[in-house]
Residue, then its C-alpha position, 0 to 999 in steps of 0.5 A: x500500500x505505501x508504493x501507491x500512497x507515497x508517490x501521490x503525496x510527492x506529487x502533491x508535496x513538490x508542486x504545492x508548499x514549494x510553488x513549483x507547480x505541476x509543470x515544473x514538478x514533472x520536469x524535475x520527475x523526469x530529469x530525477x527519472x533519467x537519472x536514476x536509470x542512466x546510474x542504474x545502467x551505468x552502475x549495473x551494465x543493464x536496465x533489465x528487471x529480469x536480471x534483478x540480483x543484487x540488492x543495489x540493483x533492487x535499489x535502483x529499481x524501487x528508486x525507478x518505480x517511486x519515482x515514475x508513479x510519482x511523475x505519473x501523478x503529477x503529470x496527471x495532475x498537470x494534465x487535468x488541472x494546469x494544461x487546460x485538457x481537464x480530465x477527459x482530455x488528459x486520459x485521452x492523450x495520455x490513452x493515444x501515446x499508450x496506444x502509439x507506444x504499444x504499436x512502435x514496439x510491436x511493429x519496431x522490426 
């Protein structure tokens, strides 16, 4: 239960008292994001969670886990509050580049 309830309060926690508002907080998210998974792949030689052996690679990737669902919190917050799509909108596009992604990899050869 924790894993779901933290990333919303850092979403709401970095874009509200501090004023970042939820455009900079999901750019902060994302920039932390990459971050993280460029030491990982750095540190580890691989991204991939089938090769999960050590306890620093299981540290990268419940790092990885926080903070996406925290940036998937904020962007979501950013979509349906600041951008002005509202929530219909927000699922619609966030929908359309699911959809899009899921193509690209299945038809990448």
């Amino acid at each position: 239960m924790p894993l779901f309830t933290i990333p919303s309060f850092l979403g709401v926690f970095g874009s509200q008292p501090f004023s970042f508002g939820y455009a900079t907080g999901t750019v902060i998210l994302v920039s932390c994001l990459v971050v993280i998974l460029a030491i990982w792949r750095y540190s580890e030689g691989t991204l991939s969670v089938n090769n999960i052996r050590t306890t620093k690679a299981e540290t990268f990737y419940w790092t990885a886990i926080l903070f996406s669902n925290t940036l998937g919190t904020a962007l979501g917050d950013f979509l349906a509050d600041s951008s002005g799509l509202g929530f219909l909108g927000g699922a619609i596009l966030i929908g359309a580049l699911r959809i899009s992604c899921t193509y690209l990899l299945l038809h990448a050869d």
